[in-house]
C-alpha positions in Angstrom: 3.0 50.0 9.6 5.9 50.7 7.1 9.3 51.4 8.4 11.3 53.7 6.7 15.1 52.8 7.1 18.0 52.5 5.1 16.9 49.7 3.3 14.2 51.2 2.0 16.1 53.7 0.3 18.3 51.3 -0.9 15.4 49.8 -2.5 13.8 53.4 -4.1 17.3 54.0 -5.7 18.7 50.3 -7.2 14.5 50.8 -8.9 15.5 54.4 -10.2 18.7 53.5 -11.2 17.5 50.0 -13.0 13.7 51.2 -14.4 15.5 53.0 -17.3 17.9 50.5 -17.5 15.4 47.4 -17.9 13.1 49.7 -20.1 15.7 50.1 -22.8 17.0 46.4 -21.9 13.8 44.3 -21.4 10.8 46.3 -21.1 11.3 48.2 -24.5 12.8 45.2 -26.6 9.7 43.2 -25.1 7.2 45.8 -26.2 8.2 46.1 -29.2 8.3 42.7 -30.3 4.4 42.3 -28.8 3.5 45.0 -31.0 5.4 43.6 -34.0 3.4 40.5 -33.3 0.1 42.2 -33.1 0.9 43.9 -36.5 1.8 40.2 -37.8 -0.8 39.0 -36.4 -3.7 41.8 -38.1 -1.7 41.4 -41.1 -2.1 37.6 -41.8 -6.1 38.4 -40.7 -5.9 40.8 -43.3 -4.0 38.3 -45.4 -6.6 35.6 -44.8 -9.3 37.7 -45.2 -8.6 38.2 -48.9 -7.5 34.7 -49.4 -10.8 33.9 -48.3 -12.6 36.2 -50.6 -10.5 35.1 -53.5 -10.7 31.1 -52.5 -14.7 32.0 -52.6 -14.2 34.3 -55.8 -12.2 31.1 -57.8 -14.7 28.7 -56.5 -17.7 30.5 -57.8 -16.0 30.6 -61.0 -14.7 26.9 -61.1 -18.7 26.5 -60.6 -19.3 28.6 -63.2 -17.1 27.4 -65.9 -18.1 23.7 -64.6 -22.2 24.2 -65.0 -21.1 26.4 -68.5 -18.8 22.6 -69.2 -21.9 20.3 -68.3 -24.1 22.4 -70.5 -21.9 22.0 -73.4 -21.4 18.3 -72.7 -25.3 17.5 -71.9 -25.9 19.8 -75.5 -23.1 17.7 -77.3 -24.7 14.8 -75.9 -28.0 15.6 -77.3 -26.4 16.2 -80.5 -25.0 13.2 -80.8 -28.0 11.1 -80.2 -30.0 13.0 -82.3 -27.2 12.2 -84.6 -27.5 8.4 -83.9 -31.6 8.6 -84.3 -31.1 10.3 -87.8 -28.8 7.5 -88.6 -30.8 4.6 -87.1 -34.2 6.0 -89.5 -32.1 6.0 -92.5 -30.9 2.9 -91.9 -34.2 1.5 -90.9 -35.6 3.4 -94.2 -33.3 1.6 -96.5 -33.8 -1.6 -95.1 -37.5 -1.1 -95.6 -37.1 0.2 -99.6 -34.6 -2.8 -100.0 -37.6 -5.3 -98.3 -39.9 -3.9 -100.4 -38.2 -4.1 -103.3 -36.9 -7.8 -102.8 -40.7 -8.8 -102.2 -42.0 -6.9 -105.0 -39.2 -9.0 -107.2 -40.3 -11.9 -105.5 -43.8 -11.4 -105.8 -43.2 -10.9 -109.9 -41.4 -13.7 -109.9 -44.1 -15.8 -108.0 -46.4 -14.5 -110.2 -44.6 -15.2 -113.0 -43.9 -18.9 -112.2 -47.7 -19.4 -111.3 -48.5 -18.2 -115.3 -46.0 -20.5 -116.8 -47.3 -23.2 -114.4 -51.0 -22.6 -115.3 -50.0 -22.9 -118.6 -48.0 -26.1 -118.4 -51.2 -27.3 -116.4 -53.4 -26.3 -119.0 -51.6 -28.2 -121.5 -51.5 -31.0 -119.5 -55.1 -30.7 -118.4 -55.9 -31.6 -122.0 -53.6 -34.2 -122.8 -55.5 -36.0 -119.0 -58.6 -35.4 -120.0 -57.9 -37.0 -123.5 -56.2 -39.9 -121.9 -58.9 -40.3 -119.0 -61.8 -40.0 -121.9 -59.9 -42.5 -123.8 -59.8 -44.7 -121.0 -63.2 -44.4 -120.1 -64.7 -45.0 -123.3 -62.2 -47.8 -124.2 -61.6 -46.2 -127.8 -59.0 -43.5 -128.5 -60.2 -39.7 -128.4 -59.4 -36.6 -130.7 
């Protein structure tokens, strides 16, 4: 059972006289700065929250501009060995007239040597045979 004496009253008023006291002192003071934290602390929620949307917003168009980049380096690419094949067949087309045109002047001038050779052997074919019939027929001939 409670006991109401003196120092029970005591009690009630020092808690009257300090509750306003510690409220502007303690309680107050200490409110307010959980409530300045709170509003902190939505704020950099808030704050993250579009930092997050913006990271994802520069990201998609770092992506963007990267896949546009690879495009325009795989087409350049392209272009460039295209380049290179073009190049390659005109070389490969110029060695071929110049290989044909060194074996057709070889060919004319094999041809031409054969003639003059034919016609040195022709000479000479008679000039043997004159000498062989000569032989032969132990007498001298034409």
């Amino acid at each position: 059972m409670i006991s109401l004496d003196y120092s029970t009253l005591y009690q009630v008023v020092i808690f009257l006289v300090l509750w306003p006291i510690l409220t502007r002192l303690l309680f107050r003071p200490y409110l307010n700065l959980l409530e300045e934290r709170e509003l902190k602390t939505i704020g950099a929620r808030h704050d993250t929250g579009e930092l997050e949307r913006e990271g994802a917003r520069l990201k998609a168009e770092y992506e963007e501009r990267m896949g546009q980049a690879r495009s325009a380096g795989i087409a350049a690419r392209d272009a460039i060995v295209q380049e290179a094949r073009r190049a390659r067949e005109r070389l490969l087309q110029n060695a071929r007239e110049e290989a044909a045109l060194k074996l057709e002047s070889v060919r004319r001038e094999v041809q031409s040597q054969l003639e003059r050779e034919r016609a040195l052997m022709a000479a000479e074919v008679v000039v043997v045979a004159r000498e062989m019939a000569s032989k032969i027929l132990a007498r001298r001939v034409g």
